[in-house]
gemmi code that builds the backbone of each chain (N, CA, C; Angstrom):
import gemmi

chains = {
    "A": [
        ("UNK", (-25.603, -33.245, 14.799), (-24.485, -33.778, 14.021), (-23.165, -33.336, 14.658)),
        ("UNK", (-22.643, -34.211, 15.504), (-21.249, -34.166, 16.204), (-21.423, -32.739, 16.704)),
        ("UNK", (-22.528, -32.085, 17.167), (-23.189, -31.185, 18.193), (-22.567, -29.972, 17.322)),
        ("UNK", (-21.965, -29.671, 16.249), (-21.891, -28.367, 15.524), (-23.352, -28.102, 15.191)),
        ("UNK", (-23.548, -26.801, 15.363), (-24.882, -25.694, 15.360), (-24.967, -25.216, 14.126)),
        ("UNK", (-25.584, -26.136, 13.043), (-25.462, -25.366, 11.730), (-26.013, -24.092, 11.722)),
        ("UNK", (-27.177, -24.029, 12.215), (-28.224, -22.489, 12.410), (-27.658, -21.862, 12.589)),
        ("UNK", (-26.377, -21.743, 13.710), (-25.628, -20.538, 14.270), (-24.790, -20.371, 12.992)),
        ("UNK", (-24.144, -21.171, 12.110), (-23.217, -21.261, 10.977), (-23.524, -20.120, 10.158)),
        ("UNK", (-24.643, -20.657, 9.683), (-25.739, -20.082, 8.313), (-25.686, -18.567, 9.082)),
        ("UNK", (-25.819, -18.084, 10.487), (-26.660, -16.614, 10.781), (-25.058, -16.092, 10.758)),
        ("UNK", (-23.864, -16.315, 11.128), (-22.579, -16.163, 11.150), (-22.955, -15.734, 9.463)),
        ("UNK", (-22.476, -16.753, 8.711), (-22.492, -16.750, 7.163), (-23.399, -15.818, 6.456)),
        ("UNK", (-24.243, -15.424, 7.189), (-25.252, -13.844, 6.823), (-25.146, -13.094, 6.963)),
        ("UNK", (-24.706, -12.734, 8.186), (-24.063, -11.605, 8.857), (-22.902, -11.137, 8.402)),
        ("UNK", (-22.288, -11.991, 8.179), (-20.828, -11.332, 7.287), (-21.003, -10.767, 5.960)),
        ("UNK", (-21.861, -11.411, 5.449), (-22.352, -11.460, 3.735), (-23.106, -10.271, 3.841)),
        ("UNK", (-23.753, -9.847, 4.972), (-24.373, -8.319, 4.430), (-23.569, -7.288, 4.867)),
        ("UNK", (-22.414, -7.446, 6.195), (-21.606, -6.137, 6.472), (-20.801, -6.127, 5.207)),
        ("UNK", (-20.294, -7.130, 4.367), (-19.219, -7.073, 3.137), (-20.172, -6.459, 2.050)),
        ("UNK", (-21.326, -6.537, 2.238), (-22.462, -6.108, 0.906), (-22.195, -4.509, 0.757)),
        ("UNK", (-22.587, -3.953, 2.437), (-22.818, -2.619, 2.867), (-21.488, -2.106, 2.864)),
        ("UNK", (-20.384, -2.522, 2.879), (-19.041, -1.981, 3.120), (-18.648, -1.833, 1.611)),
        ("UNK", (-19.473, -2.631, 0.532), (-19.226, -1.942, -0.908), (-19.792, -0.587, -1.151)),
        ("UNK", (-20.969, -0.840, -0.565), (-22.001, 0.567, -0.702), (-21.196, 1.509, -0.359)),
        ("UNK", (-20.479, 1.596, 1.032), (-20.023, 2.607, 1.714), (-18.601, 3.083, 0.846)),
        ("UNK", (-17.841, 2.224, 0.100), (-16.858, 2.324, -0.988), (-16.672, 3.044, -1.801)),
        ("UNK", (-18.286, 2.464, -2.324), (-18.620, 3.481, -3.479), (-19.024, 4.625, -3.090)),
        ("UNK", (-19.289, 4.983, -1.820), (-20.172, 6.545, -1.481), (-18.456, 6.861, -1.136)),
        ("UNK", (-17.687, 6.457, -0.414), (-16.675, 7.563, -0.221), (-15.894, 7.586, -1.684)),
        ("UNK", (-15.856, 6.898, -2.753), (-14.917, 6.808, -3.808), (-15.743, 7.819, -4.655)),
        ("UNK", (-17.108, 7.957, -4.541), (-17.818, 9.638, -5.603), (-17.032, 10.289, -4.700)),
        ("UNK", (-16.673, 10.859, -3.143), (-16.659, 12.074, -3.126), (-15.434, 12.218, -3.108)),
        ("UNK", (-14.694, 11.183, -2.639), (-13.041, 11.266, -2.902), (-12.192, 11.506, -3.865)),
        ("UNK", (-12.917, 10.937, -5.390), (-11.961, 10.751, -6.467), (-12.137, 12.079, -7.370)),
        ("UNK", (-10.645, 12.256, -8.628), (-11.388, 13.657, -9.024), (-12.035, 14.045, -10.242)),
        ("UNK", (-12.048, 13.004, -11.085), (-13.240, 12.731, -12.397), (-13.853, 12.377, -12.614)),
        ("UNK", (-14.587, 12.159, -13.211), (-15.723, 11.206, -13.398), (-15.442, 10.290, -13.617)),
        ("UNK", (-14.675, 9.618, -14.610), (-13.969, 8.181, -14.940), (-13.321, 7.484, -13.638)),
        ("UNK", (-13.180, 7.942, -12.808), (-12.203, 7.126, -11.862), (-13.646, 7.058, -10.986)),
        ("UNK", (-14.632, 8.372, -10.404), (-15.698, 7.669, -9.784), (-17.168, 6.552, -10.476)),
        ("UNK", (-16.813, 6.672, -11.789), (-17.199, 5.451, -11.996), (-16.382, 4.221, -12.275)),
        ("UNK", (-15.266, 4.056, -11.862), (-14.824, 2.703, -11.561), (-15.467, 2.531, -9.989)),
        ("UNK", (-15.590, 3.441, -9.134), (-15.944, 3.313, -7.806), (-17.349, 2.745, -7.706)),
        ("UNK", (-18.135, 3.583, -8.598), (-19.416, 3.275, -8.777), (-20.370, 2.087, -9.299)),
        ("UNK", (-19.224, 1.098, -9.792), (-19.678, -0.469, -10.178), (-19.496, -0.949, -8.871)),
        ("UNK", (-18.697, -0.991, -7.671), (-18.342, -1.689, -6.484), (-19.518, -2.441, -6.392)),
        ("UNK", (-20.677, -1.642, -5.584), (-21.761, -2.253, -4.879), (-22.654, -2.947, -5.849)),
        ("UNK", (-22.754, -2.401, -7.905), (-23.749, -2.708, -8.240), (-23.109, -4.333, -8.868)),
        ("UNK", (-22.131, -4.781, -8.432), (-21.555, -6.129, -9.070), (-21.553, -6.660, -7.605)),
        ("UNK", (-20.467, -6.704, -7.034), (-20.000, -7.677, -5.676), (-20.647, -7.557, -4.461)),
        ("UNK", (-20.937, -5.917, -4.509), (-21.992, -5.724, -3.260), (-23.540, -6.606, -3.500)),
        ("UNK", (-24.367, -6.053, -4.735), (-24.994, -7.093, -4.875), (-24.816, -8.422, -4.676)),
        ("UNK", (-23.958, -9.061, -5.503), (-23.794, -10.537, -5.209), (-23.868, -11.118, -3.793)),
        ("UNK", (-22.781, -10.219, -2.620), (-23.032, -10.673, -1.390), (-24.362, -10.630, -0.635)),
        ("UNK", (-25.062, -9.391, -1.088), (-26.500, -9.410, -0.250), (-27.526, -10.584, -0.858)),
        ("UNK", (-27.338, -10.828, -2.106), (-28.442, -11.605, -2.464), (-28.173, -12.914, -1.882)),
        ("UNK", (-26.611, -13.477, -2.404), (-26.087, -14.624, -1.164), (-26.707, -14.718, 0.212)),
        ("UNK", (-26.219, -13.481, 0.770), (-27.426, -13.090, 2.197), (-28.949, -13.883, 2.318)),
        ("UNK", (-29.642, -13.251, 1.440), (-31.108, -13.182, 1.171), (-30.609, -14.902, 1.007)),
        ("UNK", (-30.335, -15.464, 0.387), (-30.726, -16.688, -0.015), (-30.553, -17.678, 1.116)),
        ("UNK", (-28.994, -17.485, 1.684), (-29.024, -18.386, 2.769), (-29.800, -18.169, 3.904)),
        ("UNK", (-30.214, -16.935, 4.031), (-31.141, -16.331, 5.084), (-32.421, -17.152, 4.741)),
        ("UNK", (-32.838, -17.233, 3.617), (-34.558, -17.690, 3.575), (-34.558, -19.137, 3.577)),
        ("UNK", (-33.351, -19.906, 2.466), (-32.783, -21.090, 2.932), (-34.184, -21.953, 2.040)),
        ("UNK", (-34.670, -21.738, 1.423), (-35.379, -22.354, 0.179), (-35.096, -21.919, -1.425)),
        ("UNK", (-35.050, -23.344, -2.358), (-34.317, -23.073, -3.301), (-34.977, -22.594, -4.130)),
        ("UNK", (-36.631, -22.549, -4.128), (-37.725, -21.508, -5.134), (-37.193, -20.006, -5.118)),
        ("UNK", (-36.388, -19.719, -4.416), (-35.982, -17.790, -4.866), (-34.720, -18.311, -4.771)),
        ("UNK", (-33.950, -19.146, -5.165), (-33.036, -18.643, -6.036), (-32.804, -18.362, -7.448)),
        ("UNK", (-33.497, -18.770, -8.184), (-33.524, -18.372, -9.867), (-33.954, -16.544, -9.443)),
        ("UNK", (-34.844, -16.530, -8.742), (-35.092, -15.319, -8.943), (-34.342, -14.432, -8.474)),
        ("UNK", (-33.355, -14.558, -7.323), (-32.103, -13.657, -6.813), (-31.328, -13.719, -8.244)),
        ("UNK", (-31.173, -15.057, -8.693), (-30.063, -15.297, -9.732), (-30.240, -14.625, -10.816)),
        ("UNK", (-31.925, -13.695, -11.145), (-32.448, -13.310, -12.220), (-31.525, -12.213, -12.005)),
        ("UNK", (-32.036, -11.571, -10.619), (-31.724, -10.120, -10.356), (-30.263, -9.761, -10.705)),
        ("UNK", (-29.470, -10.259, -10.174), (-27.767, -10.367, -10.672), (-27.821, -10.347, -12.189)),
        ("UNK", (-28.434, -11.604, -12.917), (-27.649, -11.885, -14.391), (-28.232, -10.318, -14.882)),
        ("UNK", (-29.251, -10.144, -14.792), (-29.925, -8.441, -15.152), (-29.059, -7.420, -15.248)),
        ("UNK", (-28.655, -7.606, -13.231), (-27.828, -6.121, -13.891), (-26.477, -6.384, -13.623)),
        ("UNK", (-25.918, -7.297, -13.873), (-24.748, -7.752, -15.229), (-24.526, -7.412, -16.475)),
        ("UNK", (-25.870, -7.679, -16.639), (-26.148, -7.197, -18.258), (-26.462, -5.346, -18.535)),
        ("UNK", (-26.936, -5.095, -17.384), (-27.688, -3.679, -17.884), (-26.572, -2.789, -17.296)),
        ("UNK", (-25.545, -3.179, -16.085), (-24.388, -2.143, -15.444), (-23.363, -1.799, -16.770)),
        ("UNK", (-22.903, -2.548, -17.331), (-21.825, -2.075, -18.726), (-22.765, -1.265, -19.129)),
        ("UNK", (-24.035, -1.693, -19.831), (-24.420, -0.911, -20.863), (-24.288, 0.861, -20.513)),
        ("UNK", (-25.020, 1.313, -18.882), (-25.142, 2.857, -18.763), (-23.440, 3.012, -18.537)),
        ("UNK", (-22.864, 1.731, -18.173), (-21.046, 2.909, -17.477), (-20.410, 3.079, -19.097)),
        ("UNK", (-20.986, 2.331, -20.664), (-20.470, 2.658, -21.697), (-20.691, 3.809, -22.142)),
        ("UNK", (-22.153, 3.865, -21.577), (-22.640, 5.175, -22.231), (-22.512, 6.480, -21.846)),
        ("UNK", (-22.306, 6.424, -20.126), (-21.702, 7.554, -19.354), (-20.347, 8.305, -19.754)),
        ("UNK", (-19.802, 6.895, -19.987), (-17.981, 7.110, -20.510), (-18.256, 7.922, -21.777)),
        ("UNK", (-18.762, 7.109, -22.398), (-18.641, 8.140, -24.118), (-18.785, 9.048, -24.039)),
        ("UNK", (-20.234, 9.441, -23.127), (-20.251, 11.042, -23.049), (-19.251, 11.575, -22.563)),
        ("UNK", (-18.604, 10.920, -21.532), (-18.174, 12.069, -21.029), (-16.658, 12.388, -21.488)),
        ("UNK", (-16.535, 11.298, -22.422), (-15.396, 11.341, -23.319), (-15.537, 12.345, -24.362)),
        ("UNK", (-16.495, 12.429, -25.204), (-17.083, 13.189, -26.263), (-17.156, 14.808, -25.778)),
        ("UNK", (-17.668, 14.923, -24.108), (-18.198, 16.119, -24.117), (-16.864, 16.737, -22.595)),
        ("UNK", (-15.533, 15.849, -22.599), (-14.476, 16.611, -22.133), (-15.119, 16.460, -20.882)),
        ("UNK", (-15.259, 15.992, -20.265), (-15.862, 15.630, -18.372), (-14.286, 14.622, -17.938)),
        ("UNK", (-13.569, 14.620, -18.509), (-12.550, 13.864, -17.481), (-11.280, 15.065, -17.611)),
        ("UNK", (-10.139, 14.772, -16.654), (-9.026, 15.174, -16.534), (-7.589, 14.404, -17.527)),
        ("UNK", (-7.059, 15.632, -18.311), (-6.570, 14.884, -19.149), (-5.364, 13.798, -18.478)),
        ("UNK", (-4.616, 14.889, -17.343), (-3.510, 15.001, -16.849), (-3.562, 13.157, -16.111)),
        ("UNK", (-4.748, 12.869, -15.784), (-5.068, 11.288, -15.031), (-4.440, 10.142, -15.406)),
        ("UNK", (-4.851, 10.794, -16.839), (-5.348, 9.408, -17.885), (-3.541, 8.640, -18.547)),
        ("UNK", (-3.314, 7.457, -17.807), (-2.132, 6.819, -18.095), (-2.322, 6.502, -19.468)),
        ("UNK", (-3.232, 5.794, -20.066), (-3.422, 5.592, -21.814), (-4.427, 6.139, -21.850)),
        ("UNK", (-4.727, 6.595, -23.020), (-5.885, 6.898, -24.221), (-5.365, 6.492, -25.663)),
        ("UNK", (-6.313, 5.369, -26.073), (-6.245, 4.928, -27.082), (-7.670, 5.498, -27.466)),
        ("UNK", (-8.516, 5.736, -27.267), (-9.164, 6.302, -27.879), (-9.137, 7.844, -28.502)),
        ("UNK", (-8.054, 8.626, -28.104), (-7.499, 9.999, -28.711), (-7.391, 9.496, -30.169)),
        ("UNK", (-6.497, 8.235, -30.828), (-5.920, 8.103, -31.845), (-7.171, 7.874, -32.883)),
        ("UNK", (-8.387, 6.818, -32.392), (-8.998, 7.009, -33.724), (-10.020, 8.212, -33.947)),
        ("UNK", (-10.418, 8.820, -32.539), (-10.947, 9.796, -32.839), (-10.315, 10.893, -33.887)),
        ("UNK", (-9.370, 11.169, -33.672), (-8.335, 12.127, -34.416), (-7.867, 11.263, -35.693)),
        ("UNK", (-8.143, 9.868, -35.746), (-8.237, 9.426, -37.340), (-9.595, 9.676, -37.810)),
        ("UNK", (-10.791, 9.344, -37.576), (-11.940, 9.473, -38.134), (-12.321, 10.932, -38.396)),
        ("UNK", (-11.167, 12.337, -37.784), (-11.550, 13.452, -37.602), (-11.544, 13.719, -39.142)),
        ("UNK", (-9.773, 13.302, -39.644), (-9.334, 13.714, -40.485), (-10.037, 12.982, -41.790)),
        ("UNK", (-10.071, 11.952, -41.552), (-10.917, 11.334, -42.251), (-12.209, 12.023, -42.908)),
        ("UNK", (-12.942, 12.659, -42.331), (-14.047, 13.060, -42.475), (-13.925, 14.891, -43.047)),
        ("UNK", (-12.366, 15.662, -42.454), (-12.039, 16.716, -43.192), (-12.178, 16.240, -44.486)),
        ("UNK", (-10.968, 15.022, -44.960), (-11.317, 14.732, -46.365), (-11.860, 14.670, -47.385)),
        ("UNK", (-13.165, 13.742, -46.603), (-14.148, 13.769, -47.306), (-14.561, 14.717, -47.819)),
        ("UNK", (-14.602, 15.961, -47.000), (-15.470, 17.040, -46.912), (-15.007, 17.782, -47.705)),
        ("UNK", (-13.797, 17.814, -48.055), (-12.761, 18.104, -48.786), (-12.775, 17.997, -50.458)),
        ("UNK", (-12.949, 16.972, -50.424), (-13.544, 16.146, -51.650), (-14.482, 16.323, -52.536)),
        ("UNK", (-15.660, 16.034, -51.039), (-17.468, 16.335, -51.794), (-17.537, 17.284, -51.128)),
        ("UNK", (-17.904, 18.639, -51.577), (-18.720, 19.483, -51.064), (-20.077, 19.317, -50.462)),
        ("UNK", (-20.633, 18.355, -51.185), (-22.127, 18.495, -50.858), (-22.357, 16.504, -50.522)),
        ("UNK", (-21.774, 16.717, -49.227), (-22.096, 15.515, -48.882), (-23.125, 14.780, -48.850)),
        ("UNK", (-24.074, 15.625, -48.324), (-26.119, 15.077, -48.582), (-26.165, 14.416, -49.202)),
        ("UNK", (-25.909, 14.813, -50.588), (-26.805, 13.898, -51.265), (-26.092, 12.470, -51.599)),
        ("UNK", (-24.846, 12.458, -50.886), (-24.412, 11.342, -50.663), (-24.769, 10.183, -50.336)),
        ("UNK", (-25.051, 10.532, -48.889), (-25.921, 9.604, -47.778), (-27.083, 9.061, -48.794)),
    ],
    "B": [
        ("UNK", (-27.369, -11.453, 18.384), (-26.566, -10.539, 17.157), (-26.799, -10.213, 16.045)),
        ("UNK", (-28.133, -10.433, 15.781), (-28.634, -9.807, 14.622), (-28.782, -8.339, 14.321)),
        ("UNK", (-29.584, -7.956, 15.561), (-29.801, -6.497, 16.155), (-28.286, -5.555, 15.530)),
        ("UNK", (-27.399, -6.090, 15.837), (-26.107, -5.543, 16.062), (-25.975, -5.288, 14.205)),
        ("UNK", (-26.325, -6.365, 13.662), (-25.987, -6.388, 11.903), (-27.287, -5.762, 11.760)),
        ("UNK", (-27.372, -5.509, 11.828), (-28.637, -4.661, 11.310), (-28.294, -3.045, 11.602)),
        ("UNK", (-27.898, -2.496, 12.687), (-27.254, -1.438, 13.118), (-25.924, -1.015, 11.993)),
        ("UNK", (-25.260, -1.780, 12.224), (-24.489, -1.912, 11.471), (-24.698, -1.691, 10.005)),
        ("UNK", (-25.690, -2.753, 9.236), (-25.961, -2.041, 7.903), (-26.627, -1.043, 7.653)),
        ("UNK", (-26.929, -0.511, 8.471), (-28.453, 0.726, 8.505), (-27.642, 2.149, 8.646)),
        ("UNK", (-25.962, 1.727, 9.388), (-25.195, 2.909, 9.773), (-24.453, 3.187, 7.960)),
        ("UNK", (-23.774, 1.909, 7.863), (-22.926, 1.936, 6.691), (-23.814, 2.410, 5.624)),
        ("UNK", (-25.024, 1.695, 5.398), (-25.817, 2.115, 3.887), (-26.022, 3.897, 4.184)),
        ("UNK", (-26.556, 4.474, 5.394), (-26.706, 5.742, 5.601), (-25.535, 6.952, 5.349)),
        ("UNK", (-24.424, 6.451, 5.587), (-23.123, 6.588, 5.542), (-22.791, 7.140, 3.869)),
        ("UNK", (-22.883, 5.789, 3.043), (-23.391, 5.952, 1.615), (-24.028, 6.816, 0.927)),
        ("UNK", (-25.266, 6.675, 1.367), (-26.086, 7.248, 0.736), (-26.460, 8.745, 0.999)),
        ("UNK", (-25.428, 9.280, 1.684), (-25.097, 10.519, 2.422), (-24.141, 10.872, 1.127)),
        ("UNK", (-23.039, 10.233, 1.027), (-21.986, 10.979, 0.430), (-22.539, 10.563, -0.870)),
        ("UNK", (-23.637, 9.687, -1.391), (-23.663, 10.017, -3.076), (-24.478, 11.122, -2.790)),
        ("UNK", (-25.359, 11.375, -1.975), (-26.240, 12.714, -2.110), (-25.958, 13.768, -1.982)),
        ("UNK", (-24.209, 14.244, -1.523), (-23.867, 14.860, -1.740), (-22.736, 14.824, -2.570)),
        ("UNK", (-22.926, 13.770, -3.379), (-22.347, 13.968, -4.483), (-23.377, 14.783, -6.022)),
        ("UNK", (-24.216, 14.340, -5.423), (-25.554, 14.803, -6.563), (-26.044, 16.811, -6.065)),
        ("UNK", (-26.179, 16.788, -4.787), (-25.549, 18.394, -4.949), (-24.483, 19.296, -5.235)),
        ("UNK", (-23.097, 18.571, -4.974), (-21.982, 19.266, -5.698), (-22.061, 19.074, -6.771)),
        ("UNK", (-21.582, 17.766, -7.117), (-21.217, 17.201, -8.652), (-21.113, 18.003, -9.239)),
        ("UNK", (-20.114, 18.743, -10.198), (-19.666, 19.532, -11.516), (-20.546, 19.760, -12.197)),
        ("UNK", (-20.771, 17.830, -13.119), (-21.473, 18.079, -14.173), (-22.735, 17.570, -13.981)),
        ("UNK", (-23.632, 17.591, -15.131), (-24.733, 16.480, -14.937), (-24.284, 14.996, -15.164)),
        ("UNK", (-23.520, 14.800, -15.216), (-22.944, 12.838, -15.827), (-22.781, 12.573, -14.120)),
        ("UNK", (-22.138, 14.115, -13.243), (-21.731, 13.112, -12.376), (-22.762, 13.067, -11.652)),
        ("UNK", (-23.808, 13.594, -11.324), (-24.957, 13.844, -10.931), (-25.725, 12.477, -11.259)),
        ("UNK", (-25.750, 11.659, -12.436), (-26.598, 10.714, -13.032), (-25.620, 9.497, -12.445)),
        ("UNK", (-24.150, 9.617, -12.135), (-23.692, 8.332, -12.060), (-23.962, 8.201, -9.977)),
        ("UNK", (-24.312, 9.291, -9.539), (-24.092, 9.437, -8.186), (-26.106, 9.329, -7.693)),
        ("UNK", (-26.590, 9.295, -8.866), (-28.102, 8.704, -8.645), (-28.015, 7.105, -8.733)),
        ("UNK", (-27.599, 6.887, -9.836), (-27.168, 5.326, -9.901), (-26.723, 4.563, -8.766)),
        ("UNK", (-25.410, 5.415, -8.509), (-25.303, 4.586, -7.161), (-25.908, 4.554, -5.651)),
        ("UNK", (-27.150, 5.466, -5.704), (-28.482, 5.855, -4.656), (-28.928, 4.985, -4.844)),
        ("UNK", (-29.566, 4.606, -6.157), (-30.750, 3.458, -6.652), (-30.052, 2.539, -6.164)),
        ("UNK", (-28.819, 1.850, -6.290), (-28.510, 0.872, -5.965), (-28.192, 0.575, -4.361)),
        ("UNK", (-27.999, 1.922, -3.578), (-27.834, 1.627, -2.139), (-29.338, 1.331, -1.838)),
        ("UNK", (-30.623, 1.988, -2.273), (-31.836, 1.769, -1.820), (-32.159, 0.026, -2.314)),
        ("UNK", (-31.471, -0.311, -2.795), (-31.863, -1.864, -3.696), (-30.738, -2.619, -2.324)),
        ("UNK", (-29.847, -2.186, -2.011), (-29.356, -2.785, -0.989), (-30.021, -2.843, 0.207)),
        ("UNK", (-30.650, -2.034, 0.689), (-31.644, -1.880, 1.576), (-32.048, -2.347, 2.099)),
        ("UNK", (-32.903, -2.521, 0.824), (-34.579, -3.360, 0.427), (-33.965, -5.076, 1.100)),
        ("UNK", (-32.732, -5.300, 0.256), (-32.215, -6.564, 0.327), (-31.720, -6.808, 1.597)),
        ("UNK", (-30.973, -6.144, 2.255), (-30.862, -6.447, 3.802), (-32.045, -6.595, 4.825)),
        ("UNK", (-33.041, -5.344, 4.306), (-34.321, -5.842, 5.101), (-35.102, -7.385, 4.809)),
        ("UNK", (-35.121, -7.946, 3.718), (-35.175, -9.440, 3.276), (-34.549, -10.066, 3.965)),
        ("UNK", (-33.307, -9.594, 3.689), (-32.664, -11.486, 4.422), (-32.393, -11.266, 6.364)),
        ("UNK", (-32.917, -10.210, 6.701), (-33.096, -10.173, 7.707), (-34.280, -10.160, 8.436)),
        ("UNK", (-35.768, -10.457, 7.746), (-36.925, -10.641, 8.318), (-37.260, -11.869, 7.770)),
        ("UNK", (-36.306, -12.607, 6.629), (-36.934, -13.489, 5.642), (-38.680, -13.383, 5.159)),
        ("UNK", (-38.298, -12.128, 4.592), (-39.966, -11.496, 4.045), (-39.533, -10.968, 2.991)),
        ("UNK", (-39.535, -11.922, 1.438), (-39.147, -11.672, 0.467), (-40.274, -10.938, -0.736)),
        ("UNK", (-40.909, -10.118, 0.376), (-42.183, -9.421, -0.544), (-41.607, -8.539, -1.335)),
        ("UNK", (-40.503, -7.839, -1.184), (-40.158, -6.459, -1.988), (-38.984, -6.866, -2.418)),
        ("UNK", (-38.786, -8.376, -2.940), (-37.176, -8.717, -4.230), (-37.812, -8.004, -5.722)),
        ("UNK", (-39.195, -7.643, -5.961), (-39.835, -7.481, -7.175), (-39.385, -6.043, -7.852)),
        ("UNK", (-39.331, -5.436, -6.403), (-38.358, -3.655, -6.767), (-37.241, -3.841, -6.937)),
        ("UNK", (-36.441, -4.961, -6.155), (-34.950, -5.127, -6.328), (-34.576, -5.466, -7.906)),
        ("UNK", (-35.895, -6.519, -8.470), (-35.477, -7.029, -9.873), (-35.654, -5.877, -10.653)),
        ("UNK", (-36.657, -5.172, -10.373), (-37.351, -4.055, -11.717), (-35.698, -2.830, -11.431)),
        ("UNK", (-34.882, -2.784, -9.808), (-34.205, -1.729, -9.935), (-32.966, -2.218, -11.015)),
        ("UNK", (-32.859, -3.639, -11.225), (-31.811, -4.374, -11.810), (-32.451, -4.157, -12.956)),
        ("UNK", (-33.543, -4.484, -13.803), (-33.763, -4.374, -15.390), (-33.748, -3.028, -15.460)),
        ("UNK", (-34.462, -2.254, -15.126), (-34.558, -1.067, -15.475), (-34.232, 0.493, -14.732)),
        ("UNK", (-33.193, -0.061, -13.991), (-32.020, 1.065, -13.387), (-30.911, 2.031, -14.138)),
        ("UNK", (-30.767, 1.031, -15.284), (-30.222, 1.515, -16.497), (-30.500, 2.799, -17.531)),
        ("UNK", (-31.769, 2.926, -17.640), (-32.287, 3.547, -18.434), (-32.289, 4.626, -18.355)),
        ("UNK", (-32.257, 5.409, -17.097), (-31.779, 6.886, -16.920), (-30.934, 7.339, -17.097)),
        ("UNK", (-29.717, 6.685, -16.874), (-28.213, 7.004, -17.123), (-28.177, 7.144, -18.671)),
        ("UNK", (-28.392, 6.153, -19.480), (-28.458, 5.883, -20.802), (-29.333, 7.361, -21.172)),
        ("UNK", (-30.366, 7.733, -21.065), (-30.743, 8.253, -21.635), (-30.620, 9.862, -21.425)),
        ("UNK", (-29.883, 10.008, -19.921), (-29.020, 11.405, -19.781), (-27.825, 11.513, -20.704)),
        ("UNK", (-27.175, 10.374, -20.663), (-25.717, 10.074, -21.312), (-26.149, 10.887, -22.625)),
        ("UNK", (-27.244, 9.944, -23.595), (-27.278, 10.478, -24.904), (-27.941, 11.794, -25.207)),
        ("UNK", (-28.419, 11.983, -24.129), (-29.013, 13.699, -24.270), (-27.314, 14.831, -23.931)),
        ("UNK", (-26.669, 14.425, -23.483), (-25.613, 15.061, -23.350), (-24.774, 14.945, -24.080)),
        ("UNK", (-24.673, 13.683, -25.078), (-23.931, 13.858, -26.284), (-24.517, 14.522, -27.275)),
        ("UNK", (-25.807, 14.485, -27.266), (-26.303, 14.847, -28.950), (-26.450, 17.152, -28.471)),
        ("UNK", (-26.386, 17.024, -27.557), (-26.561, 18.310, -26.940), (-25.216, 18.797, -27.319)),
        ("UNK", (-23.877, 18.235, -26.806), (-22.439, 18.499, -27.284), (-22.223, 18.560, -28.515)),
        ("UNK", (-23.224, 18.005, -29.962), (-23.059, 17.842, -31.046), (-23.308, 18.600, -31.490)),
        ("UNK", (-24.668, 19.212, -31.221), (-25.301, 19.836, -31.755), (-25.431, 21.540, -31.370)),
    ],
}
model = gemmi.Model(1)
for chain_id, residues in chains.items():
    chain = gemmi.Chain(chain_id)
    for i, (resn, *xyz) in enumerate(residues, 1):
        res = gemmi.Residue()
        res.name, res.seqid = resn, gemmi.SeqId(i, " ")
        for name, pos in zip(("N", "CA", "C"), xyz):
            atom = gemmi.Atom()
            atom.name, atom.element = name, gemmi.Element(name[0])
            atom.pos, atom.b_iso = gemmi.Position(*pos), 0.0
            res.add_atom(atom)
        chain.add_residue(res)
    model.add_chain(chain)
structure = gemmi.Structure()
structure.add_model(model)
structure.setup_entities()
């Protein structure tokens, strides 16, 4: 076709798609040892498991170049789409709850305010009912 | 020039997976320890995936999917052992 080399296109178009895959990986490995809380190295630490993924599986697909594995690359992504928020929510809380970040970092915290409402909140109560138990 | 991308990803992923592993021997706490495994699991899932689309031998996408469903679950379940531990 007007003598352009699609084959050579596609191995070009792979080759790039996995050094950009691996250059997330490598992102995220220098952004753990570079950064100085935990909250900021897990912003580092989604890099590879969102975009880096996406580019390698792109890889894999145009590389194999049949459309039966793509639902299943496409599985692998929507997955951990779904499953990457869930542990970086749960990492955060902890490590919100149990004082693992630097206060001095942090440009907002909106979460200081309701914690320190629900605190007082709950002095109240306590305040109130002595014998909360048998509340519940 | 394949040879060459292949060098290439084998240097960079090593590169990686160097500095989360020594992120998992320094690391402070245990959170950062669990978020610097996470991102191991996921350089080894990169791996796996470069060795695929570079042999087009899609025998081992089945670890890549299981590291995507259920990669999660450790973090999650350090996370809440370290809160209810702080609570309690």
């Amino acid at each position: 076709m007007n003598g352009v080399d699609w084959d050579q296109i596609r191995e070009i178009a792979v080759a790039v798609l996995l050094i950009v895959g691996c250059l997330m990986s490598l992102a995220a490995g220098i952004g753990l040892l570079r950064f100085p809380d935990l909250l900021s190295r897990m912003h580092a630490a989604t890099k590879p498991q969102v975009l880096g993924l996406l580019c390698l599986l792109s890889a894999v697909a145009l590389s194999v170049g049949q459309w039966m594995w793509v639902p299943v690359l496409a599985l692998v992504w929507v997955f951990q789409l779904l499953t990457a928020p869930v542990s970086a929510h749960m990492v955060g809380r902890a490590a919100y709850r149990s004082k693992h970040l630097k206060e001095a970092t942090l440009v907002a915290d909106d979460l200081a305010e309701v914690v320190k409402g629900a605190q007082a909140l709950e002095d109240a109560r306590r305040y109130d009912d002595p014998e909360p138990d048998d509340a519940r | 020039m394949m040879t060459v991308v292949v060098w290439v990803c084998g240097g960079l992923l090593s590169l990686a997976a160097a500095a989360a592993i020594l992120r998992i021997v320094r690391g402070p706490s245990l959170l950062d320890r669990m978020l610097a495994a996470d991102v191991l699991l996921v350089i080894v899932g990169s791996a796996l995936l470069v060795h695929a689309a570079i042999t087009k031998d899609l025998s081992n996408i089945v670890f890549v999917l299981i590291m995507a469903i259920a990669g999660f679950l450790g973090s999650v379940t350090v996370a809440r052992t370290v809160a209810a531990r702080e609570q309690g």
